[in-house]
C-alpha positions, 0 to 999 in steps of 0.5 A: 763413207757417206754418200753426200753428192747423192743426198745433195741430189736426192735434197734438190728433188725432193723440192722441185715441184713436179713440173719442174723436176728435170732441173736436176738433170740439167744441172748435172749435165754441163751441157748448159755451159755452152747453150745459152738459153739454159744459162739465162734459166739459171740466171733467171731463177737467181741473177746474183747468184748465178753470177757469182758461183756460175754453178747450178746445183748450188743454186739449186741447193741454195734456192727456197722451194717457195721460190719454185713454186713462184717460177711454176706460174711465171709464163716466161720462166716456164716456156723458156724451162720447156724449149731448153728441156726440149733442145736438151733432150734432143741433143741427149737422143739425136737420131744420127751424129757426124761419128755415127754417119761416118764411123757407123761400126766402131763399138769401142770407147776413146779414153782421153787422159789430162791433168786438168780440164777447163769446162766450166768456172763451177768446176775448178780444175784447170789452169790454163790453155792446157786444160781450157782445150782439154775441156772444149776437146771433150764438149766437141767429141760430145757435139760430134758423137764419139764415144768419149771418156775422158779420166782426170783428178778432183782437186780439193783446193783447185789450182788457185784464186789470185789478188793482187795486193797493194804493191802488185804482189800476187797472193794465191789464195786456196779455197776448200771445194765441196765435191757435194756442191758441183755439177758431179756425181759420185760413182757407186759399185753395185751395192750403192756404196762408193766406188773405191778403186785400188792403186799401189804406190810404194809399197801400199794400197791406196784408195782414189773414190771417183765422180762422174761429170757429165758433159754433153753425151762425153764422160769425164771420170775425177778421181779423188784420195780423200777418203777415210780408208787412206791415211792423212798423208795419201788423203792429201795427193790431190790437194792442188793442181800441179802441186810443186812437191815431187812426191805428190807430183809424181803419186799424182801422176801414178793416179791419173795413169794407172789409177785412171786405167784401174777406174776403167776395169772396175767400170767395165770399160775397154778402150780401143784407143788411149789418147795422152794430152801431155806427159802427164798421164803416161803412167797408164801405158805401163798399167795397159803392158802389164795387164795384157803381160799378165794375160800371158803375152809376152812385154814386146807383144804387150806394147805393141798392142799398147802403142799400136792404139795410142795417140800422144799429145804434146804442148811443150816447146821447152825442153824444162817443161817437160815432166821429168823424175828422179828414176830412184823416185819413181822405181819407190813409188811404183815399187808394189806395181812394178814386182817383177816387172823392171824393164817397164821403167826403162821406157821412160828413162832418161839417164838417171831419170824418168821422162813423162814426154819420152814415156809417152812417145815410147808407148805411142804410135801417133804423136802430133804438136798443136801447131804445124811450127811446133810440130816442127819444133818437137821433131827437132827437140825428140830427133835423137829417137830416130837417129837418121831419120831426116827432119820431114819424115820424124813421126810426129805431125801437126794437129792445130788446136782449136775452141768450143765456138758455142763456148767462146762465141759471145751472145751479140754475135751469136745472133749476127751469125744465126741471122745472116748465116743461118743456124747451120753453122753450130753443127757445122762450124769448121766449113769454111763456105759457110762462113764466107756469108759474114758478107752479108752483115751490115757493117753498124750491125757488126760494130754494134755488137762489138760496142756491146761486148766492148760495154760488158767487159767495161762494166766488169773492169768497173765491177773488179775494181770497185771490189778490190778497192774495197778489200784493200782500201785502195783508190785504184781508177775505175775504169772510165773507158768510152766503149768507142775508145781503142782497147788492147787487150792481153791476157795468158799466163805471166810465163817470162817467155811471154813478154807480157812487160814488152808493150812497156818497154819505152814508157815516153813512147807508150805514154803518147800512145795511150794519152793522146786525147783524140784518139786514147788508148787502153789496155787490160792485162789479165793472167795469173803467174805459177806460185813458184815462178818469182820472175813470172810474178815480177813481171805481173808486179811491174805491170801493175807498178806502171798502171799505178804510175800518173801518166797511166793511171785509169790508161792500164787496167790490171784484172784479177783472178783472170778465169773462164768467165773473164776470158769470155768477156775479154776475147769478145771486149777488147778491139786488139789482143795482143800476142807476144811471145819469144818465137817459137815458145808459143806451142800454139795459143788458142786465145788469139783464136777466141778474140778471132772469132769474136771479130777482134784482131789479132796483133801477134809474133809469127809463132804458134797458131798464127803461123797459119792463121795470119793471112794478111788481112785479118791483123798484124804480125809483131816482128820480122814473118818468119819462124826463126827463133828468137832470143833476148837480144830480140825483144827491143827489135820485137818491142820497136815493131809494136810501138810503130804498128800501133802507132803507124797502122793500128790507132790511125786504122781503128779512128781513121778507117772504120769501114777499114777496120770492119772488114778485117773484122769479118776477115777475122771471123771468116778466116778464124772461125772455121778453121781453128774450131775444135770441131775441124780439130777433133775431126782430124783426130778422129780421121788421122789418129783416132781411126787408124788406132782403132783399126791396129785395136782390132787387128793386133787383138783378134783370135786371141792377139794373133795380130800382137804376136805376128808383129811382134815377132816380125820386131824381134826378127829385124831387131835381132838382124838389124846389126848386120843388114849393110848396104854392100855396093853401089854400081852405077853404069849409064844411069843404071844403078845396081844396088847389093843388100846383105839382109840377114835372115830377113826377106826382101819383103821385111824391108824397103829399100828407097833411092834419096835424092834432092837439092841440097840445102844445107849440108846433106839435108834435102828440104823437098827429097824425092824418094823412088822405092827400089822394087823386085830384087834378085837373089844375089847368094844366100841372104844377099839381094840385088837391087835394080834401078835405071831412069831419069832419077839418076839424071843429076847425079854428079851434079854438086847441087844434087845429093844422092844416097840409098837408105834401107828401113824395116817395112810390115803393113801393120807399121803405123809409121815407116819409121817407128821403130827409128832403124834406117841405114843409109849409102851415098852415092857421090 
């Protein structure tokens, strides 16, 4: 097989003039996607070209030499060429990093698995906020200095290029991507070939070539099944992203799993830690077991090195949302991998299917929400894994997603925060003190950046229009938006539970809003339905119905093929971006961020991010402040409460209040900013998760895996006795408690046993329990131990308020979590 992407890179240097040989370098390092200096380079070689691919080997490709030779005497061309050569080579060799300060001794790469990532226009692979936040994950760990790889898959059409048709119709349209013409390189074995990497489905080989991006000092490795050595069938697995066939979906996930595990051992790479962004690539794990299973460790000593040093992602509030497969399937697909080793489906199972979600939890120690609600959320919707365990205690936390700020940030106000904050706040963008120095920027000076972005997202809306007039020979209004009028924006995915049609609810009550002349209203819907989701695109059809209709026409602006490039203007161009999900289905949402740090204001439910973000003062929330979850029935209450924010505090603050309006603006930015960045985010990864699994790496595979062994026989030990541990009696006399525990087999110090007690909620659910350790116990007789306890614990106890009970649960101080293994035997005491 030819190697195109190296000849492409070897065609663009061999017409570069010497001086300007680095451009290929830079081209091939997406870097330049969030340093704005370099975009303004490429712009600078080919404005009209830059603007519509946004891909600089392309440009590169497609530019005549003599155009180089020109730019070599162009002063302004050449000193901006060398002071983005002089950042980029700087941020390619710093001298220290925040990881190599704080994690000096880790020598282990962190391998981060997604099934899209949203890096860059010129690398369609993404989707959605999935995939944006994958790819801003990856651009932070760069920033940040962690020694992160990242695996995912190189799909041939993308996810899809929307238009709209004359009736509002979505049309997907699939281009055909040349790998040879995007920022990625080919990875070759020694001999200079392409690599091939081998991975069994069914009951054959099939060969995935792989292609390196480079994103900053991070890695992220595609992998690809176009080549000639497999068959017509299995070329196509990666088609399209999320493709809607079964067998494709489920080959896709075999390849990013185990396909993604195999390109690592071909390249040399062990990872110390394994994070899983979503169900999807769940199928590594298995890989991982059944490779330490063939070093001869048995399955329990295999997955406890597994779980011990992986870390589990979840986006998903809804349990249909979740990737679940006929078990029959699966087992036919994995038949070659799996010989001999059944009981690695029965991991993911399901009844008779297999869960990617519950595999993952299966295979994972530390498992978090992209919210604190939605962390709520899972632990209620995963609470049968650990039957017993209360609510609070459910090993799964909260990690609240964040953005790329340097990607998000629009250049306007980019330049306000250099100016009055300093430069300090690109390394350091999740220190809030930083940011309290918003202050300081003059009040026009904040307004006047925003009319600009306001300006930039009119002339694109104009820009879009006018195209698709042309395509379709319509008369669609272009947009005649003064840059001082209120603009709404709303923009994400047309999933129903998104209510994107609430604003259009009352049409007589929205009309007066946006009509009124003295204070007119607009608003931009942009967002792409799933191809197979008839009641998502119904609802984009209805939008697009109404902007049609005479009383809003040139008042609603539906925007095509909303992607990384719409979505910076938008969060940055609007004044409002609406938000209005049915409570909790928002797992966590990182547009509203976005606009947030762009100084627009967020008019949201109270789900997802904004739980925590909203603070009173830096927008609205729709709906009733609280998290209870919502139906059907409430979307007029949540309807009613839009029109009568805009109507009441919205348009009257926005015409009749600026410096009002202004100063939520910087409370916006100053609340926003620091606190939903992906620098605060994969700093908590990197603290709560990401360490922790690195230190299980190293104990549990020291001295030949003397640490997998010793805890795995600890598991098999309590599991094995588990069934007849009971809590035997419970005496209490004048606040004395004495407690007999029949163990077994097991020693004290394979367990604790906790005192539980607290205010009732509702049935015996504490909402805030204490939680006293019952310490140094005597033996009672043979496996049965007393335990002691006298103290003001006990004080309540009677009190029909008051809920008391004793609970035992297995104890090792190389568990990652108390109660991982989801065993807990309870006692009351009433």
């Amino acid at each position: 097989m030819a190697d195109v992407s190296h000849t492409v890179e070897n065609l663009i240097r061999a017409k570069l003039p010497y001086p300007l040989e680095n451009l290929a370098e830079l081209a091939y390092n997406y870097w330049w996607s969030w340093n704005r200096r370099a975009t303004r380079l490429w712009e600078y070689i080919d404005s009209e070209h830059w603007r519509e691919y946004k891909n600089p080997v392309k440009l590169l490709l497609d530019t005549p030499e003599e155009r180089f030779w020109e730019l070599l005497k162009d002063d302004d061309f050449m000193n901006l060429y060398e002071l983005v050569m002089d950042q980029f080579t700087a941020y390619m060799n710093p001298k220290s990093t925040w990881f190599s300060t704080n994690y000096p001794k880790w020598d282990k790469p962190i391998v981060y698995l997604c099934m899209e990532y949203g890096i860059s226009k010129s690398l369609p692979i993404y989707s959605g906020g999935l995939g944006i936040l994958a790819g801003d994950h990856l651009k932070t760990a760069s920033d940040l200095g962690l020694p992160f790889i990242a695996i995912g898959l190189l799909y041939k059409h993308g996810y899809f290029r929307q238009e709209i048709d004359r009736d509002g119709r979505q049309r997907e349209i699939f281009p055909e991507y040349r790998p040879e013409e995007m920022p990625i390189k080919p990875v070759l074995s020694k001999d200079g070939k392409p690599l091939l990497v081998e991975v069994p489905i069914e009951n054959r080989i099939v060969y995935a070539r792989a292609f390196e991006v480079s994103v900053g000092m991070a890695k992220l490795y595609l992998l690809d099944t176009d080549v000639p050595e497999n068959s017509p069938e299995d070329r196509a697995i990666c088609d399209y992203l999320y493709n809607a066939e079964m067998d494709k979906r489920i080959k896709q996930e075999i390849l990013l799993g185990i396909g993604g595990m195999r390109l690592l051992q071909a390249l040399g790479i062990e990872p110390g830690v394994v994070h899983l962004n979503e169900g999807h690539p769940a199928f590594a794990n298995l890989q991982r077991i059944a490779w330490y299973m063939e070093k001869g460790l048995t399955f329990t000593e295999a997955l406890s090195i597994v779980r011990g040093t992986t870390v589990f992602t979840t986006h998903t509030p809804v349990p249909a949302g979740h990737d679940r497969f006929p078990i029959a399937e699966v087992r036919k697909r994995l038949s070659k991998f799996l010989e001999g080793r059944e009981e690695l489906l029965e991991l993911g199972r399901e009844g008779d299917q297999i869960n990617m979600t519950l595999l993952a939890i299966r295979t994972s120690s530390y498992v978090n929400g992209v919210s604190q609600l939605h962390a709520e959320v899972s632990k209620r919707m995963w609470k049968d894994l650990w039957p017993g365990v209360p609510l609070n205690e459910i090993p799964i936390e909260g990690i609240t997603n964040g953005v790329h700020t340097m990607t998000w940030v629009h250049d306007e106000m980019r330049k306000l925060f250099d100016r009055y904050i300093g430069k300090v706040w690109r390394e350091h963008t999740n220190i809030e003190g930083i940011w309290y120095a918003v202050e300081r920027i003059p009040d026009e000076e904040l307004w006047g950046a925003h009319l600009e972005a306001k300006r930039q997202l009119i002339e694109f809306l104009r820009e879009k229009t006018m195209e698709r007039n042309r395509r379709l020979g319509t008369d669609d209004p272009i947009p005649e938006i003064d840059e001082n009028a209120l603009i709404i924006g709303f923009a994400r995915r047309f999933a129903t539970y998104k209510r994107a049609t609430l604003i259009l609810s009352d049409l007589e009550r929205l009309k007066k809003i946006l009509n009124n002349p003295e204070r007119p209203v607009y608003i931009v819907f942009g967002g792409k339905a799933h191809p197979r989701d008839e009641a998502g695109k119904e609802f984009l059809r209805r939008v697009y119905e109404v902007s049609q209709m005479p009383e809003f026409r040139g008042k609603i602006f539906v925007l095509e093929n909303y992607d990384m490039g719409s979505a910076r203007l938008m969060v940055a161009g609007v004044d409002v971006w609406l938000n209005n999900p049915r409570r909790p289905l928002e797992a966590s949402g990182t547009s509203g961020m976005k606009a947030g740090l762009n100084g627009v204001l967020n008019a949201s439910i109270f789900d997802g991010w904004w739980v925590e973000g909203y603070n009173g003062k830096n927008g609205w929330v729709i709906g009733e402040e609280t998290t209870e979850p919502e139906s059907e029935e409430d979307d007029a209450k949540d309807a009613e409460s839009l029109y009568t924010l805009l109507e009441k505090e919205i348009i009257p603050t926005y015409y009749g209040n600026r410096s009002r309006w202004i100063y939520m603006m910087k409370e916006s930015i100053k609340s926003i900013a620091p606190r939903f960045s992906t620098h605060r985010m994969v700093k908590e990864y990197m603290d709560r998760f990401y360490s922790k699994a690195m230190s299980n790496y190293i104990w549990l595979t020291r001295e030949n895996y003397k640490g997998a062994r010793e805890i795995a026989a600890w598991k098999e030990r309590v599991v094995s006795s588990w069934g007849n541990v009971e809590i035997r009696e419970a005496k209490i006399r004048d606040k004395r408690l004495e407690l007999g525990v029949y163990l077994d087999g097991l020693r004290p110090e394979d367990v604790e046993v906790e005192l539980y007690y607290g205010v009732r909620a509702q049935g015996y659910e504490i909402e805030k329990p204490h939680i006293v350790e019952l310490r140094h116990p005597q033996e009672a007789g043979e496996s049965e131990w007393l335990y002691v306890y006298e103290g003001n614990a006990l004080r309540h106890l009677g009190d029909p308020c008051w809920h008391y009970a004793v609970r035992i649960h297995p104890h090792h101080e190389k568990l990652p979590h108390r109660f991982l293994l989801g065993l807990v035997k309870w006692k009351g005491l009433e």
